[in-house]
C-alpha positions as CSV (number, residue, x, y, z in Angstrom):
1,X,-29.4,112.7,70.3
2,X,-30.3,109.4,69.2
3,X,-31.2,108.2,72.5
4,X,-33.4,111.5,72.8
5,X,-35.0,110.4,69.6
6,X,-35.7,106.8,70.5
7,X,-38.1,108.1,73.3
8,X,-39.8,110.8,71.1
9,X,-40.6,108.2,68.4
10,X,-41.4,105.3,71.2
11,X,-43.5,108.4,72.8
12,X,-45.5,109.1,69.7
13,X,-46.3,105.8,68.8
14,X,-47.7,105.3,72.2
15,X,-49.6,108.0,72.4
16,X,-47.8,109.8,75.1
17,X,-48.3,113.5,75.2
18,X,-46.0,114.6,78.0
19,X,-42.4,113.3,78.5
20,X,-40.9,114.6,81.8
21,X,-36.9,115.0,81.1
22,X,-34.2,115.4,83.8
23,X,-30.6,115.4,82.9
24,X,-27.7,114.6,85.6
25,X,-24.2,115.6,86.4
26,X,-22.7,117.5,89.1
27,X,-26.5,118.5,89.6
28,X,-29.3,117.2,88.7
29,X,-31.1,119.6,85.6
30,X,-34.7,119.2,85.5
31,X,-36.1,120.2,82.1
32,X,-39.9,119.9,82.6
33,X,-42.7,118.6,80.9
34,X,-42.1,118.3,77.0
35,X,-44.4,117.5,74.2
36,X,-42.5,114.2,72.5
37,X,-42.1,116.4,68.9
38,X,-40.0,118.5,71.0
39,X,-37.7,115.9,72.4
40,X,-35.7,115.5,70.0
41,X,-35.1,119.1,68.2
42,X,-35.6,121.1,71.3
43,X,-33.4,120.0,74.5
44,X,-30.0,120.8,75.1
45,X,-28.6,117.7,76.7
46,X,-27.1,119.6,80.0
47,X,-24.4,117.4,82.0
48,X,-22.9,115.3,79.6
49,X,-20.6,112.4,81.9
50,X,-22.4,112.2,84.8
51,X,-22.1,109.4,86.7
52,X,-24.6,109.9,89.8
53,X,-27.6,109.2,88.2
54,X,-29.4,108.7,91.6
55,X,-30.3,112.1,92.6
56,X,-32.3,112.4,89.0
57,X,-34.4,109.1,89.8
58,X,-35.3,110.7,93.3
59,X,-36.2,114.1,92.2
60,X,-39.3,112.2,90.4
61,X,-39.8,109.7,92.4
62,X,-40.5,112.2,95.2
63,X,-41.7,114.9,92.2
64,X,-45.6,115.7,93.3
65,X,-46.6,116.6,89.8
66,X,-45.3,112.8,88.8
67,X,-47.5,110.1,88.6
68,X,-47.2,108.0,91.2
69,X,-47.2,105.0,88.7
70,X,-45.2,106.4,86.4
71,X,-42.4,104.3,84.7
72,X,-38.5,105.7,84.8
73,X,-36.2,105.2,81.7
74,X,-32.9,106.1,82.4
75,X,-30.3,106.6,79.7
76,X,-26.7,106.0,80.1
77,X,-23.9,104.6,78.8
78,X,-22.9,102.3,81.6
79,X,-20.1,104.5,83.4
80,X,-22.7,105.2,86.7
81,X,-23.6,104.5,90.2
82,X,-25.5,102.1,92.1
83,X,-29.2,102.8,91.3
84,X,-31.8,102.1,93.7
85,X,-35.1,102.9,91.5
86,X,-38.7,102.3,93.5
87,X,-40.6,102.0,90.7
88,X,-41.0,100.1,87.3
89,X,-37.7,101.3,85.0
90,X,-35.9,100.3,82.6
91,X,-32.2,101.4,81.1
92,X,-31.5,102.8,77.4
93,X,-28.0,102.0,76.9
94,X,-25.3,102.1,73.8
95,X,-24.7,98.6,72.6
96,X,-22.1,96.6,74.2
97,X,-21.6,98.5,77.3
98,X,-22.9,97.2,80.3
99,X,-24.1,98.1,84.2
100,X,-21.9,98.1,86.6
101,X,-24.2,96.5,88.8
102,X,-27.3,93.7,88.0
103,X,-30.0,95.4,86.9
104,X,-33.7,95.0,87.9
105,X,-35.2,96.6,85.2
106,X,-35.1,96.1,81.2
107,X,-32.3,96.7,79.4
108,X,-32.6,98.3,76.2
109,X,-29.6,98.5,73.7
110,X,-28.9,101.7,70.7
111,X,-26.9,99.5,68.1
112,X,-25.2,102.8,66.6
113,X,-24.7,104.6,69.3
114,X,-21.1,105.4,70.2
115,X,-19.6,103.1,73.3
């Protein structure tokens, strides 16, 4: 929930009106197209302890109605796979946990998130 309201506040203040959300497990759970306001009230966060995150990143990456250009943030809390993102990203990530693996994109921290 928290991280889910970092990108709707981050979204807002950017001006961002659409926010495409895909959730991963055993599957991947693609939630569509959300206004930023809706972020954080609306979704039911579907998975919870995935660790193959992969699948998720190429699902958009390959997605035709996602830009091209547009930049990934994936959320976890360190326990994941190998990722191999194309494009710009960056990681949300509960303070004091870490990547199994060095990453190429930013690394943001949630100070009060739960490890």
């Amino acid at each position: 929930a928290q991280a889910l309201g970092a990108i709707a506040s981050y979204a807002i203040a950017r001006e961002v009106t659409r926010v495409r959300v895909v959730f991963c497990d055993a599957a991947v759970y693609d939630e569509g197209y959300m206004a930023p306001e809706a972020i954080a009230g609306r979704v039911r966060v579907r998975g919870r302890g995935g660790t193959s995150l992969q699948p998720g990143i190429e699902l958009l990456e390959r997605a035709a109605d996602f830009p091209p250009d547009g930049p990934l943030l994936i959320i976890t809390d360190g326990m994941c796979d190998r990722l191999h993102p194309r494009r710009d990203h960056a990681f949300l990530m509960p303070e004091g946990r870490n990547l199994p693996f060095v990453p190429r994109g930013k690394v943001f921290r949630l100070s009060n998130a739960p490890p």
